[in-house]
C-alpha positions as CSV (number, residue, x, y, z in Angstrom):
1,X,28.6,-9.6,0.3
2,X,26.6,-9.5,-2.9
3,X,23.8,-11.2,-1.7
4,X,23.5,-8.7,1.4
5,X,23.3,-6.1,-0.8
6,X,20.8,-7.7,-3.2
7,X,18.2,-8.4,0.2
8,X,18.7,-4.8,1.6
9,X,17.7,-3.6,-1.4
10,X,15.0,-5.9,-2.4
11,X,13.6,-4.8,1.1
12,X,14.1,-0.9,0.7
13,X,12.6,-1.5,-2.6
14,X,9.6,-3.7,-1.3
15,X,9.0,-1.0,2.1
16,X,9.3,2.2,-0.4
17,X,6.2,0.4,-2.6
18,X,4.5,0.1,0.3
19,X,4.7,3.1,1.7
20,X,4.1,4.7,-1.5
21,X,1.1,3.3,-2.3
22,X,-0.6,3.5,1.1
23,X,0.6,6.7,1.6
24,X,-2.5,9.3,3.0
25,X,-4.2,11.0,0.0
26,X,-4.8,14.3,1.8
27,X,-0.8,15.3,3.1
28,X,0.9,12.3,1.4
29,X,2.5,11.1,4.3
30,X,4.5,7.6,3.6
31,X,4.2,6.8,7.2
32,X,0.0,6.5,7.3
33,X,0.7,3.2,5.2
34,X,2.6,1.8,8.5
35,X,1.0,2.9,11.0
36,X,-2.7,4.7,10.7
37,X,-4.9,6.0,13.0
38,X,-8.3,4.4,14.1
39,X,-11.5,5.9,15.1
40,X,-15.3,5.5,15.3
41,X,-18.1,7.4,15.2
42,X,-20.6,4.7,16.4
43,X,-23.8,6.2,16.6
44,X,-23.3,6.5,13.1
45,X,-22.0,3.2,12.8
46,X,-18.5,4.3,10.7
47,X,-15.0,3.1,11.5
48,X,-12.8,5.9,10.0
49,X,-8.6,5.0,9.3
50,X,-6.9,8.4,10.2
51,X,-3.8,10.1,9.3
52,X,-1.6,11.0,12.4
53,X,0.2,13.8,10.9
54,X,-2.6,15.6,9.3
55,X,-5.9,14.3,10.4
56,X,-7.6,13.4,7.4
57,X,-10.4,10.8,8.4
58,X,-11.5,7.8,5.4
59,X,-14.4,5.9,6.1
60,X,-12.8,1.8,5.7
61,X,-15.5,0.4,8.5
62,X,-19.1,-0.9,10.1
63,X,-19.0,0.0,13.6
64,X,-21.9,-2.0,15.7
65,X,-22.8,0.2,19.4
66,X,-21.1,-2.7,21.2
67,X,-17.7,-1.2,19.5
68,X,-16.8,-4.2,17.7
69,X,-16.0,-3.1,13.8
70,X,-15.8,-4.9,10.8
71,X,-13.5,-3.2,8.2
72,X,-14.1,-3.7,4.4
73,X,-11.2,-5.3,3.4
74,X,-11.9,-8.0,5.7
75,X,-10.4,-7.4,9.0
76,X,-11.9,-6.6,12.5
77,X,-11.9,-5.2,15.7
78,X,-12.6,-3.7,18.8
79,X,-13.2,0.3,19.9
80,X,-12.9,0.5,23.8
81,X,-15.0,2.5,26.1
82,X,-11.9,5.3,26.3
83,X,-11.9,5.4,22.7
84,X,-9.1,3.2,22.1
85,X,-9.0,0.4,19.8
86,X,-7.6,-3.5,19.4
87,X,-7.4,-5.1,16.2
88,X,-7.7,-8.9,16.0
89,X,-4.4,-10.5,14.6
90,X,-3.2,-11.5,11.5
91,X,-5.3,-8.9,9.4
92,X,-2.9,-6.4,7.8
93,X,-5.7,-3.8,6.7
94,X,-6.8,-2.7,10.1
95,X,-2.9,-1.9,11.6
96,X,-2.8,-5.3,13.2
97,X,-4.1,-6.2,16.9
98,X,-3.3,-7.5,20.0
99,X,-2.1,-10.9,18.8
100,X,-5.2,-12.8,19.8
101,X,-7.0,-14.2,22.5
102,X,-6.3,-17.7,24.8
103,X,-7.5,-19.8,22.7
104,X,-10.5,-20.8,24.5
105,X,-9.7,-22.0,27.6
């Protein structure tokens, strides 16, 4: 039973870290480290991260006009036509993706 408690709370500890530190800087909402907004503003050619509870816009991206963006901590993606967007898998920084493509066939 001991060792339930120790992983429970060596993952509350490890979630409350992360939410604290990626927390938005404008409202200081935990949950923008989990689960941020994404939007572009591509004649400009910015990718903005956005806080769904307050709005707050941070410019983490290179947006080309095709829609495809490349964010600065390494990650990419794709802005749609209707303005939504599908980040490529495995990258943490961009709020994940659509887990990939076929694989080439």
């Amino acid at each position: 039973m001991d060792v339930l408690v120790f992983i429970g709370l060596t993952i509350a500890l490890v979630l409350g870290l992360i939410g604290f530190f990626g927390r938005c800087r404008a409202c200081g909402s935990w949950a923008h480290a989990f689960n941020p907004g994404h939007t572009a503003d591509i004649p400009d050619g910015k990718a903005y991260i956005v806080c769904k509870r307050c709005g707050d816009r941070q410019h983490k991206g290179e947006v080309s006009s095709d829609g495809s963006v490349v964010w600065m901590s390494g990650g990419s993606g794709q802005f749609h036509e209707d303005g939504s967007y599908t980040g490529d898998s495995g990258t943490f920084a961009d709020g994940g993706g659509d887990g990939g493509g076929a694989g080439g066939e």
